[in-house]
C-alpha positions as CSV (number, residue, x, y, z in Angstrom):
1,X,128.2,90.5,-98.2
2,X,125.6,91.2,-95.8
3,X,123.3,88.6,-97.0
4,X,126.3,85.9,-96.9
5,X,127.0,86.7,-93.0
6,X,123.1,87.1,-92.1
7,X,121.0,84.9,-94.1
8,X,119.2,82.9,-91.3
9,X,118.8,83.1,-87.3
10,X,120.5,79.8,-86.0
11,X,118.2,77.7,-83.6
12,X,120.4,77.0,-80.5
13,X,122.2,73.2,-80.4
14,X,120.3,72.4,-76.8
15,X,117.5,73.3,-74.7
16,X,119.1,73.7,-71.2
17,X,122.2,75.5,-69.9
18,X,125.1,72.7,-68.5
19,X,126.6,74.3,-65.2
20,X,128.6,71.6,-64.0
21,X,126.9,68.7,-62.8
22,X,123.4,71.0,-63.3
23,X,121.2,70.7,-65.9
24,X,118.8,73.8,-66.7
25,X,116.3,74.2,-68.9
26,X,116.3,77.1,-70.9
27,X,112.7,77.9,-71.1
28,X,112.4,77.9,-67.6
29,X,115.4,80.4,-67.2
30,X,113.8,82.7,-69.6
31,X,110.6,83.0,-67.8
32,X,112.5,83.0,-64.7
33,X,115.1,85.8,-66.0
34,X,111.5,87.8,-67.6
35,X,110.1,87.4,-64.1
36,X,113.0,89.0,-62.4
37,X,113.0,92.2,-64.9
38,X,109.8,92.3,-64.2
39,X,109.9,92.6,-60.3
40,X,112.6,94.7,-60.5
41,X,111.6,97.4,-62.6
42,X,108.4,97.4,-61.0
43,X,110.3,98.3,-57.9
44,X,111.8,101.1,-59.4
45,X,109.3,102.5,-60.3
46,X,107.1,102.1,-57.4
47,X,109.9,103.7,-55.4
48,X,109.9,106.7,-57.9
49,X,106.5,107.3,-56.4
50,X,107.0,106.8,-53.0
51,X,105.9,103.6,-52.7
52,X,107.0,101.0,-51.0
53,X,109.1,98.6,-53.5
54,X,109.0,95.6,-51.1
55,X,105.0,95.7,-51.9
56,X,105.7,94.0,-55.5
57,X,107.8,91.1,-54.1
58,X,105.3,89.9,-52.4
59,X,102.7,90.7,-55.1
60,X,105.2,89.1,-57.3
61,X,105.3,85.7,-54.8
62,X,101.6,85.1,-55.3
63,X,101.1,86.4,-59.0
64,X,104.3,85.0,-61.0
65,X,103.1,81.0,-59.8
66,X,99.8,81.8,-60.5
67,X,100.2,83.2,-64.0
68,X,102.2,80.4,-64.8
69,X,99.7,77.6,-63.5
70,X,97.0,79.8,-65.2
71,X,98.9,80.0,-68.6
72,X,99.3,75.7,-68.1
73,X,95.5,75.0,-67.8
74,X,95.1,77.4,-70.5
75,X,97.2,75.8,-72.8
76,X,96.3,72.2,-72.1
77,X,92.3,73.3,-72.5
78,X,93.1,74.6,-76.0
79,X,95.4,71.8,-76.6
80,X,93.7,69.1,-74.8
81,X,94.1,66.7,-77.8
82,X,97.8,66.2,-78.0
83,X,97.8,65.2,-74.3
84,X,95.8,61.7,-74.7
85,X,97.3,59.3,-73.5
86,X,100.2,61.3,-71.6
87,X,98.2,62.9,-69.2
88,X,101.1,62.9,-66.4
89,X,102.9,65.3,-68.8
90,X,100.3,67.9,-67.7
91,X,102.6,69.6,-64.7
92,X,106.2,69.3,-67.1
93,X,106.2,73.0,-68.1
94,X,109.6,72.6,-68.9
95,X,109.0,71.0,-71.7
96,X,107.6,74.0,-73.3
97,X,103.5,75.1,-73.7
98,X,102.3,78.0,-71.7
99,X,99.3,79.4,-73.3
100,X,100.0,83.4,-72.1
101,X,96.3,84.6,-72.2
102,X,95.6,82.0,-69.5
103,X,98.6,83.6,-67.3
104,X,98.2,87.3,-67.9
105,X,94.3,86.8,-66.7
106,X,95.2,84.6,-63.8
107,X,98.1,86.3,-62.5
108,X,96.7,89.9,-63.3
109,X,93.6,89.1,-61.1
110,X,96.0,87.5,-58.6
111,X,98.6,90.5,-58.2
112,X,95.4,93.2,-58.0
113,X,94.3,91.2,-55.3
114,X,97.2,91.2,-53.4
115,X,98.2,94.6,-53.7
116,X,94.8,95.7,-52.6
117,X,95.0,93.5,-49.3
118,X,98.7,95.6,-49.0
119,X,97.1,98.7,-48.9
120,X,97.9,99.5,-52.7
121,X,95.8,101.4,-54.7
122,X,94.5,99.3,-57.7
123,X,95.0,102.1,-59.8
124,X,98.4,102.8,-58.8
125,X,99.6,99.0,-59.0
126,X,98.3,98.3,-62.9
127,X,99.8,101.7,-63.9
128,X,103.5,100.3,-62.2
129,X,103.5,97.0,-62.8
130,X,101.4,96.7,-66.2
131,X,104.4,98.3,-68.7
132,X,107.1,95.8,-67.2
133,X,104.7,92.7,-68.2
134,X,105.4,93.2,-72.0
135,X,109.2,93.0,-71.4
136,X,108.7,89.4,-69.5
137,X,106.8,88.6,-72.3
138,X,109.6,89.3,-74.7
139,X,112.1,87.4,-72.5
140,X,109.8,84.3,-72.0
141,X,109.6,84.2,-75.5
142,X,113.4,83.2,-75.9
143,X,112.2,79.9,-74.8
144,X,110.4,78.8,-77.3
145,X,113.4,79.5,-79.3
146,X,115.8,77.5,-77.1
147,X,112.8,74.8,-77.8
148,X,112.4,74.8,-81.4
149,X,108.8,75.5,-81.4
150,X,106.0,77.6,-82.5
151,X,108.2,79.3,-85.1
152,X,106.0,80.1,-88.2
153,X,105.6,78.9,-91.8
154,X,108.6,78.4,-94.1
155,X,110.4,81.7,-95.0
156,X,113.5,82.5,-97.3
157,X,113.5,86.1,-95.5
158,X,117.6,87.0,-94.4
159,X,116.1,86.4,-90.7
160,X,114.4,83.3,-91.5
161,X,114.9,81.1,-88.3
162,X,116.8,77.5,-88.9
163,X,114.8,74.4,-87.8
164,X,116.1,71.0,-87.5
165,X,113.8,68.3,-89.1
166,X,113.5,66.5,-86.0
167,X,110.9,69.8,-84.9
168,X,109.1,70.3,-87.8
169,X,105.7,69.6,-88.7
170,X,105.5,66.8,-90.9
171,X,104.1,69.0,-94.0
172,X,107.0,71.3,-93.8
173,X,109.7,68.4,-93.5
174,X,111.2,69.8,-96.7
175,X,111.5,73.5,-95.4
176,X,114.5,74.7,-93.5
177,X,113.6,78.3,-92.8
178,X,110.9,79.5,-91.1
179,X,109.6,82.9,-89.5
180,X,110.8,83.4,-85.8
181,X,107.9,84.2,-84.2
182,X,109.4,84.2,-80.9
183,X,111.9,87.3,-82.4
184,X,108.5,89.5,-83.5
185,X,106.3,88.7,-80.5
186,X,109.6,89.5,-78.8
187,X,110.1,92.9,-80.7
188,X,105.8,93.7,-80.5
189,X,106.3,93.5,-76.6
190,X,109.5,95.8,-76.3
191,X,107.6,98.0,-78.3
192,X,104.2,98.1,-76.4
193,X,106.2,98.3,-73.3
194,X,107.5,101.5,-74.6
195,X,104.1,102.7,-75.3
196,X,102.6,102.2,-72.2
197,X,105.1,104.0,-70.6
198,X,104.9,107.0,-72.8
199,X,101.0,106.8,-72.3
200,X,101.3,106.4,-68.3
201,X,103.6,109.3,-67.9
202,X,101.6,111.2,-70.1
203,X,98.6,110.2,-67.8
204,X,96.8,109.8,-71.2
205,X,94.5,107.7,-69.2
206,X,92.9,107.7,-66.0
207,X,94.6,105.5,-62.8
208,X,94.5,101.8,-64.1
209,X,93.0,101.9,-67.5
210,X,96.6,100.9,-68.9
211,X,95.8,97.5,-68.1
212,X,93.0,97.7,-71.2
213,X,95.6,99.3,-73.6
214,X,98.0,96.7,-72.4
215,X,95.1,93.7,-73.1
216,X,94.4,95.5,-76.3
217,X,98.0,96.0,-77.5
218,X,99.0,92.4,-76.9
219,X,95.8,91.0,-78.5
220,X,96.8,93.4,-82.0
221,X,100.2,91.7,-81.9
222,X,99.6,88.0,-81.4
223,X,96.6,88.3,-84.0
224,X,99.0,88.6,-87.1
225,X,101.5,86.8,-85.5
226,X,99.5,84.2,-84.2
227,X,97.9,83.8,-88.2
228,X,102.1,83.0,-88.9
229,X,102.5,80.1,-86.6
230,X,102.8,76.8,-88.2
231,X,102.3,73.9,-84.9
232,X,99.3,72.5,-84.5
233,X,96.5,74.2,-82.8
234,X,92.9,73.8,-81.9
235,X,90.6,75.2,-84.5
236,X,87.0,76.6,-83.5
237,X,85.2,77.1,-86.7
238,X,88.2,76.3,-88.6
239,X,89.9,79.6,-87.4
240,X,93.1,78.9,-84.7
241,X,91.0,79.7,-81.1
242,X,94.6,81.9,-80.0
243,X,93.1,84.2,-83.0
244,X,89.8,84.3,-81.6
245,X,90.8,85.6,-78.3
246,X,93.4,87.9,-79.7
247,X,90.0,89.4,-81.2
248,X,88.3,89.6,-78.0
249,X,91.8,91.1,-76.6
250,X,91.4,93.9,-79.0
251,X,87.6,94.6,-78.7
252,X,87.2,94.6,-75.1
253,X,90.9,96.1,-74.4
254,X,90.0,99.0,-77.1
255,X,86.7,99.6,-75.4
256,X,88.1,100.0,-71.8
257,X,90.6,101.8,-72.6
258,X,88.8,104.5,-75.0
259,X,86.4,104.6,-71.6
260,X,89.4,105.1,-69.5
261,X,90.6,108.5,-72.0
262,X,90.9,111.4,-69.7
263,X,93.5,113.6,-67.0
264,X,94.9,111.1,-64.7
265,X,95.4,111.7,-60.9
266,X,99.2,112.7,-59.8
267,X,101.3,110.0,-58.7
268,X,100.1,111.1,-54.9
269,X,96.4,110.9,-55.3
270,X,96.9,106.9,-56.3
C-alpha cells in the first residue's frame, strides 16, 4: 500500500507562482525565502549574545547580492560552453544555474568584511551566521526542483523524482525516474546545520574556525551527490570540475578546522 501511494516525487507543473496579474519565478523565491531564514535566524542569535541584530541586515545587504553574482560567474566559468552564442543570457539567473561554491566564497568574504567595518568580531560573526547558511542552502535548492534540473541518473527507488521528457538529457530520454538531488543536498544541509550548531555551542572549536567545518561538511556532501548528477558539466581530466572542488572543500576545510580544535572564548570575549 505504501509503495502504491509513494512510488515517486512529482516534479511541479510550472516554474513560477501566478499571484494575479504577477508572475514569479520559483527559483528566485526559494533563494529569496533561504535568504530571509537566513537573516533572521542569524538575528536571533546574535541577540542571544548581546549583539546587535540590526548588524546582520546590513551584512546581509552587501553579502546576499554578492554571493549570488559570485555563484553566476562561477557557474558560467565552469559552464562557459553552453552559453555560445547566447551570451546576453548571462545576467537571467532566473532561469536557473548558480554555481554555490562561487557564492559561498564571494559572499563569505563579503559579509566578514562588512561585519568587521561594524565593529563585529570576525570570530563572533562566522560562528552566528555560518550554521544558518546550510539551511538557505537547503531552501535554494527547492529551485532546481521547481526547474526540473540537475536531478540525477535514472532511479526506480520509491523517492525516485518524475521528469518530464522535455528536461531530460537526451541519453536518458527513455527514463522517467531519476534521483532528486535537490531532496538529498537539501537533507545533507539541514543536517550539517545541525551539526554546526551542536559543535558552536559546544565551543568544540575556537571563535571562527566553524567556517572550515562548514567548507568541509558541504564539500563531503556535494562530492557523492555531485558524482549522482546527470546534466552536463565541464570535465577537467575527465572527472566533473564541481567534484574537484568538493575535494579541495574537504582537504582545506578538514585542515582548518582540525587547526582550529580547542576551548573557545565565551560568547562575551568575541
Amino acid at each position: 500500500m505504501v509503495g502504491t501511494l509513494w512510488a515517486s516525487i512529482p516534479s511541479p507543473t510550472s516554474s513560477s507562482l501566478i499571484i494575479g496579474p504577477l508572475e514569479l519565478r520559483a527559483y528566485g523565491l526559494m533563494i529569496a525565502l533561504g535568504a530571509f531564514i537566513a537573516v533572521a535566524w542569524s538575528q536571533r542569535r546574535l541577540k542571544a549574545r548581546g549583539g546587535d541584530p540590526e548588524i546582520v541586515s546590513t551584512i546581509a545587504l552587501w553579502a546576499i547580492p554578492a554571493g549570488l553574482v559570485g555563484a553566476r560567474l562561477y557557474h558560467v566559468l565552469t559552464d562557459w560552453r553552453s552559453f555560445r552564442g547566447r551570451w546576453e543570457d548571462v545576467p537571467a539567473v532566473w532561469q536557473g544555474g548558480l554555481g554555490i561554491p562561487g557564492g559561498l566564497i564571494v559572499g563569505v568574504v563579503v559579509g566578514a568584511l562588512v561585519a568587521r567595518r561594524r565593529g563585529l568580531g570576525m570570530g563572533l560573526a562566522l560562528d552566528v551566521i555560518v550554521p544558518t547558511l546550510p539551511v538557505a542552502q537547503a531552501v535554494g535548492r527547492l529551485g532546481n526542483w521547481f526547474n526540473q534540473e540537475v536531478f540525477g541518473r535514472p532511479s526506480n527507488l520509491p523517492w525516485a523524482l518524475e521528469i518530464d521528457a522535455t528536461h531530460r538529457p537526451a541519453e536518458y530520454a527513455t527514463s522517467t525516474t531519476f534521483h532528486p538531488t535537490f531532496l538529498y543536498e537539501g537533507l545533507w544541509n539541514v543536517a550539517l546545520a545541525v551539526a554546526l550548531v551542536g559543535v558552536e555551542r559546544r565551543r568544540i572549536l575556537r571563535p571562527g574556525y566553524i567556517v572550515a567545518l562548514w567548507v568541509a561538511g558541504y564539500g563531503l556532501g556535494r562530492l557523492w551527490i555531485e558524482a549522482l548528477r546527470a546534466d552536463p558539466a565541464s570535465l577537467l581530466v575527465g572527472v566533473r570540475v564541481n567534484i574537484w572542488m568538493a575535494l579541495l572543500a574537504i582537504v582545506v576545510g578538514g585542515v582548518f578546522a582540525l587547526r582550529g580544535r580547542g576551548t573557545g572564548a565565551s560568547a562575551t570575549d568575541r
